[in-house]
NUROLUM-211489 format. One line per 2 residues: number of its first residue (from 1); their letters; for each residue x, y, z of N, C-alpha, C, O, CB. Coordinates in steps of 0.1 Angstrom, whole numbers, plus 2048, in hexadecimal, padded with zeros to 3 digits. Glycine has a CB too. Example, Ala and Ser with C-alpha at 12.3 -4.5 7.8 and 13.67 -1.06 7.14 Angstrom:
// residues 2
1	as	884,7C7,84E,87B,7D3,84E,884,7DF,84E,88E,7DF,855,871,7D3,85A | 880,7EA,847,889,7F5,847,881,800,84F,886,80B,850,88D,7FA,839
//
This chain:
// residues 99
1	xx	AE4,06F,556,AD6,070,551,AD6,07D,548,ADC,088,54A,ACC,072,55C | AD1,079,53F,ACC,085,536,AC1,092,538,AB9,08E,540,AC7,07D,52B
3	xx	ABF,09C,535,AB8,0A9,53A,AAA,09F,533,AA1,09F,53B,ABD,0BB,532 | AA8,09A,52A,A9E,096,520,A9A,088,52B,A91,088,533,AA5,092,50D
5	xx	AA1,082,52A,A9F,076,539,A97,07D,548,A8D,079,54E,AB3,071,540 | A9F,087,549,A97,08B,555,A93,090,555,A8E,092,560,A99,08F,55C
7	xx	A8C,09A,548,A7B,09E,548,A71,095,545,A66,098,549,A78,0A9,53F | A74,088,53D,A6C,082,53D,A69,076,549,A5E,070,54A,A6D,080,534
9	xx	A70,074,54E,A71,06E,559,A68,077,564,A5F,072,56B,A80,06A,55D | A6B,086,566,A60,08D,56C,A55,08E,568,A4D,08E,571,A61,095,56D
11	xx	A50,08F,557,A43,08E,553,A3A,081,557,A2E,080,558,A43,08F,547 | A46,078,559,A3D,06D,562,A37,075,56E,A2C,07A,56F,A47,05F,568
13	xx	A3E,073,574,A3D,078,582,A2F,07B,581,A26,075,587,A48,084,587 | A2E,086,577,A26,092,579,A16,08B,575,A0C,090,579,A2C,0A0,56D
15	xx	A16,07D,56E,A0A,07D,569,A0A,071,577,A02,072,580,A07,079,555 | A11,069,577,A08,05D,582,A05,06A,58B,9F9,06B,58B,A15,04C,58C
17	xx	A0C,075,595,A05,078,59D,9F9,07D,599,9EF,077,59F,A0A,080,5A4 | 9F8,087,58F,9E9,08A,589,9DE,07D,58B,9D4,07E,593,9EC,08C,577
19	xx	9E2,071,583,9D8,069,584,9D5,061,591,9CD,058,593,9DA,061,57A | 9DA,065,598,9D5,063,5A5,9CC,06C,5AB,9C9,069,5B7,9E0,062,5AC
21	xx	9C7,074,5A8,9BE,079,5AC,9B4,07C,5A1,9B9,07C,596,9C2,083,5B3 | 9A6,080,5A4,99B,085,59B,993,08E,59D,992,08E,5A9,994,07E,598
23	xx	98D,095,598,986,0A2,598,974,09B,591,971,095,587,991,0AF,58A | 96E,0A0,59D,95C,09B,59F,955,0AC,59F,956,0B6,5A6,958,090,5B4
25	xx	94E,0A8,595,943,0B8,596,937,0B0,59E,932,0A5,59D,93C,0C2,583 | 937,0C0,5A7,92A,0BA,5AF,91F,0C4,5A8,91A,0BE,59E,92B,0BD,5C2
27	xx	91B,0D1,5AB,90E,0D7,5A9,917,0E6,5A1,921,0EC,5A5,902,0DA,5B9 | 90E,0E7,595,917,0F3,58D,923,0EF,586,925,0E7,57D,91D,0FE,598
29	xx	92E,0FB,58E,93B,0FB,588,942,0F7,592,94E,0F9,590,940,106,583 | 93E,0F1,59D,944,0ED,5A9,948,0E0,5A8,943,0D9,5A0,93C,0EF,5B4
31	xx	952,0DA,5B0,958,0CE,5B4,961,0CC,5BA,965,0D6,5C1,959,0C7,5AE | 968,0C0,5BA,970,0BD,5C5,97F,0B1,5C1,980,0AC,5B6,964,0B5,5D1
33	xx	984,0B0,5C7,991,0A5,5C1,990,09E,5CA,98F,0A2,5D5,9A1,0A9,5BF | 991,08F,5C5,995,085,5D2,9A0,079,5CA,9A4,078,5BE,984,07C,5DB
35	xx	9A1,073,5D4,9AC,064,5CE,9A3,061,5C0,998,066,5BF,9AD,051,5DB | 9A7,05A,5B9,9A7,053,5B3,9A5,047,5B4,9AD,040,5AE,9AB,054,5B1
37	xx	99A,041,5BB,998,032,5C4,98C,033,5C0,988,03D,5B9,999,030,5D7 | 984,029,5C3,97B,022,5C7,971,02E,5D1,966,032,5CC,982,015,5CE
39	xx	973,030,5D7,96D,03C,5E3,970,04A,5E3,977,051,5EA,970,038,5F0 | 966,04D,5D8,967,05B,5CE,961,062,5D8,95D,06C,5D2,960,05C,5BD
41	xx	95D,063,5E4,951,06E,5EC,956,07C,5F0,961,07C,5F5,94D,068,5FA | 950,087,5F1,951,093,5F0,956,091,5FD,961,097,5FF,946,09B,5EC
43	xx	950,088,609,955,08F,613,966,08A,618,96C,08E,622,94A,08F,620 | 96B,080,60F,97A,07E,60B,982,089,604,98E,088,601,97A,073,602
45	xx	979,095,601,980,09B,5F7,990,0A4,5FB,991,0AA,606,974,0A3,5F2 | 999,0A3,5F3,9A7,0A9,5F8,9A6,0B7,5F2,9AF,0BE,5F4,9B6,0A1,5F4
47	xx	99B,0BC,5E9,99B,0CB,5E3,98D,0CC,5DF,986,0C4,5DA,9A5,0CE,5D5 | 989,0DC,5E4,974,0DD,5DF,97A,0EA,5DA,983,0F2,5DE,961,0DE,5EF
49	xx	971,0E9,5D0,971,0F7,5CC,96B,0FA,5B5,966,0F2,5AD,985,0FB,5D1 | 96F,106,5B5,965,103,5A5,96D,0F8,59F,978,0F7,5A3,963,113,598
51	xx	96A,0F2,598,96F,0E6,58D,979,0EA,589,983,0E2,58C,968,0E2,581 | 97C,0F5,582,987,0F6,57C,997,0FC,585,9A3,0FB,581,982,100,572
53	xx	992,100,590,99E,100,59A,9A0,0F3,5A2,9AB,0F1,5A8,99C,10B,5A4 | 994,0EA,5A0,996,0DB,5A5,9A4,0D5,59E,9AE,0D0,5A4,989,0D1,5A0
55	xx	9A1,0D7,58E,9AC,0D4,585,9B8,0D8,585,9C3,0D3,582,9A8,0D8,57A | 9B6,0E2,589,9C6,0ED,58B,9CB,0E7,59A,9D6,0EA,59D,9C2,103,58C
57	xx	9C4,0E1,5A1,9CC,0DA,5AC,9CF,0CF,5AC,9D6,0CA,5B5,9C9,0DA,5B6 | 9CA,0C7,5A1,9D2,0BA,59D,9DD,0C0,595,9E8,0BE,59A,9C8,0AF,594
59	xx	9DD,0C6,58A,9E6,0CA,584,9F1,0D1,58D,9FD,0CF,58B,9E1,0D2,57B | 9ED,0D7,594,9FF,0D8,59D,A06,0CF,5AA,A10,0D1,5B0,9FF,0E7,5A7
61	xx	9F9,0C0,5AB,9FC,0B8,5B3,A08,0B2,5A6,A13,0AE,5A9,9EE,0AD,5BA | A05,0B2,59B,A0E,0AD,590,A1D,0B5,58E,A28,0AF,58F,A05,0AE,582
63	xx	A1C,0C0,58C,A25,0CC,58A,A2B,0CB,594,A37,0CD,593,A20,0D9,587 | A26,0C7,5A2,A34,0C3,5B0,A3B,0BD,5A9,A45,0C0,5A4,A31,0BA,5BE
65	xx	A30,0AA,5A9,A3C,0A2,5A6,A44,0A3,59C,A4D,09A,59A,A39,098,5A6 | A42,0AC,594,A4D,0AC,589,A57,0B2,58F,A63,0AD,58D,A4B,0B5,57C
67	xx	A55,0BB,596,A60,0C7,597,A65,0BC,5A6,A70,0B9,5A2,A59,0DD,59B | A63,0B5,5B1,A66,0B2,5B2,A75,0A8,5B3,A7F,0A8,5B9,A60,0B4,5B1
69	xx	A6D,0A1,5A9,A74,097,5A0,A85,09F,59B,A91,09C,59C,A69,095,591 | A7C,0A8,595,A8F,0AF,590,A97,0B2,59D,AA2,0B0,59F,A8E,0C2,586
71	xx	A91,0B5,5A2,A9C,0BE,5B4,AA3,0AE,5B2,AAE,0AB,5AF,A8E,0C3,5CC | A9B,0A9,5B5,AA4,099,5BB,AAB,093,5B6,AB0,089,5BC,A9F,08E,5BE
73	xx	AAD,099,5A5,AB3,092,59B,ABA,099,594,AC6,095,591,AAC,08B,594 | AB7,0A2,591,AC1,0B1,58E,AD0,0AE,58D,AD7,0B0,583,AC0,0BF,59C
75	xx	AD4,0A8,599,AE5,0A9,597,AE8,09B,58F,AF3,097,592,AEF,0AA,5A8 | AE2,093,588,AE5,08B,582,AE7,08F,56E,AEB,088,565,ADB,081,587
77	xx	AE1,09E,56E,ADF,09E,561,AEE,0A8,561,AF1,0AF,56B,ACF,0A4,55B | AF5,0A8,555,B04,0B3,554,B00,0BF,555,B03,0C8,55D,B0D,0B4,547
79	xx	AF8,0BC,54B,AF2,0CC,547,AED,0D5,552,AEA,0E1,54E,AE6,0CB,53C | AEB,0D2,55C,AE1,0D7,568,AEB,0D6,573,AE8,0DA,57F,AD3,0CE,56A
81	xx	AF9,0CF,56E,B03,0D7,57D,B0C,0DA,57B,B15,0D6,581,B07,0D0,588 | B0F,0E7,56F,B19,0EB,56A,B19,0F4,577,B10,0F6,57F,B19,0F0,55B
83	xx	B23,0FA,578,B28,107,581,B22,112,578,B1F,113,56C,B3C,10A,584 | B21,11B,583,B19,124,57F,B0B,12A,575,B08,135,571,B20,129,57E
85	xx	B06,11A,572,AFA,11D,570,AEE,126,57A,AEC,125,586,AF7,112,56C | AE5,130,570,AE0,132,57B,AD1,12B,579,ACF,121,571,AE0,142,57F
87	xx	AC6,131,580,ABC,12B,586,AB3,12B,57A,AAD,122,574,AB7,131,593 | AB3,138,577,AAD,141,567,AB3,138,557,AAD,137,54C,AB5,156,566
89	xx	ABD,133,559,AC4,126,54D,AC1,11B,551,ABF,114,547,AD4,124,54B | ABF,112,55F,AB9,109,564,AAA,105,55C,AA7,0FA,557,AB8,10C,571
91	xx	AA0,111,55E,A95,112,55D,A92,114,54E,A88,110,548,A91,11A,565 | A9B,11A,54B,A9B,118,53A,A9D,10A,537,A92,105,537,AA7,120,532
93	xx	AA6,102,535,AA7,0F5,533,AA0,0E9,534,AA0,0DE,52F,AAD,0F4,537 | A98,0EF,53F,A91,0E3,547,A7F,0E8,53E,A76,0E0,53A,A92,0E7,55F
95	xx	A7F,0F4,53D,A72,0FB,539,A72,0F8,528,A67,0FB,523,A72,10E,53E | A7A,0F3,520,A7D,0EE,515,A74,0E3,50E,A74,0D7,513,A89,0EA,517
97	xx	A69,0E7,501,A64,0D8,4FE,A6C,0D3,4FA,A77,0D9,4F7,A59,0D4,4F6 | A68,0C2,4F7,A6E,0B9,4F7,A71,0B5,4E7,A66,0B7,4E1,A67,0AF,4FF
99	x	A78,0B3,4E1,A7C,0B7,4D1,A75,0A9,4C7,A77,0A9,4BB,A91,0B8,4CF
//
């Protein structure tokens, strides 16, 4: 697999988990995250809090599964199992847009 293969193959990752969940304002700046179903109710909710940190917890339910994704797949790309790479050149590579 390619480094380009396996970040995009994690950007998947990253958006189906995102869209699995949604972000509901209740009163103010407040709200809550739940599935993405049919049965949107607050008291289903898996995160309360102001709206915009609602967002920021879908966004790192996404940013798992990316990162994720790479741990499990990592040793399939060359570039990511050379000897003695370190963690700080890993993260460079991987932290790279896409051209």
């Amino acid at each position: 697999m390619t480094l380009d293969g396996l970040m995009s193959r994690a950007a998947l990752e990253c958006i189906d988990t995102r869209e699995r969940h949604l972000a509901v304002y209740t009163v103010g700046i407040n709200g809550y995250v739940c599935r993405n179903e049919a049965a949107m109710d607050e008291s289903r909710a898996l995160y309360k809090g102001v709206y915009r940190d609602c967002q920021a917890w879908i966004e790192r339910q996404g940013i798992s599964a990316a990162l994720k994704y790479v741990v499990e797949h990592m040793n399939e790309v060359p570039a990511l199992t050379v000897r003695g790479i370190s963690c700080n050149e890993i993260l460079g590579l991987l932290s790279s847009p896409p051209e």
